[in-house]
Phi, psi and omega in degrees: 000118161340125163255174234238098221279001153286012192311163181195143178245117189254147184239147178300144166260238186293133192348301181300347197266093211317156153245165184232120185233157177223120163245155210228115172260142155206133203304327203277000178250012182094007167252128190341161162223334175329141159310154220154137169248163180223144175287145145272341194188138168235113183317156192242339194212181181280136185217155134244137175287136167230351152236168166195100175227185193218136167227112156300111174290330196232155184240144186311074200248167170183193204256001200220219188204090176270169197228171193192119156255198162216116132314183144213185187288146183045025163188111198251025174201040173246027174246302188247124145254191195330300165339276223292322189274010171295141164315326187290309188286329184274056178307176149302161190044006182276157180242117169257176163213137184326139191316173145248143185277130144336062162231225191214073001287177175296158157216199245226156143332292183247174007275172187223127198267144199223105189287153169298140160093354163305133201253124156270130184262125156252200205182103169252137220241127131124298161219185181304047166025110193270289199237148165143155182203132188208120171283131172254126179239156180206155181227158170207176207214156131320152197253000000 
């Protein structure tokens, strides 16, 4: 799998301590639009993510109708999924924010624990991506 070119392998700082990292793909600096999964970020240590959204600068086009998800290794739509990473939605200025998991209650995503060497993803589905630029932010902790 591809990383993004803002890819980074991130480590939590003091126990107590959010650290905040923003990586930013964009198709005009050399980074892919293929359908495709790409890394964003590879844990350095053990983490938890406690925030997450995604914003657009640019806005998400093509000639067809691709989707962008956002992840981690074994839940790869659990920041944006499909709905929310439709083209039609990834106006310029728009901001997401993670889904809510389906239950009883609904809840909130994170946090979300990240083993060392874990990977945050993103995923792009059904075609290629011509134009777009989308800062991915995480805030995270020691695990």
């Amino acid at each position: 799998m591809a990383n993004i070119k803002a890819h980074q392998t991130i480590s939590a700082g003091f126990d107590n301590q959010i650290t905040w990292r923003r990586f930013i793909w964009d198709l005009t600096t050399g980074d892919s639009g293929a359908a495709g999964a790409y890394n964003i970020a590879t844990a350095g240590d053990k983490i938890v993510i406690v925030a997450a959204w995604a914003r657009v600068y640019t806005v998400v086009s093509t000639g067809s109708s691709p989707t962008i998800i956002w992840g981690s290794t074994g839940d790869t739509d659990r920041f944006m999924n499909a709905t929310q990473g439709a083209a039609a939605s990834l106006t310029a200025g728009a901001v997401v924010t993670p889904p809510l998991l389906e239950g009883t209650p609904n809840v909130a995503p994170t946090p979300t624990y990240l083993a060392a060497d874990g990977v945050v993803l993103m995923t792009i589905g059904t075609a290629t991506i011509t134009t777009g630029k989308i800062e991915f932010t995480l805030g995270f902790m020691k695990a």
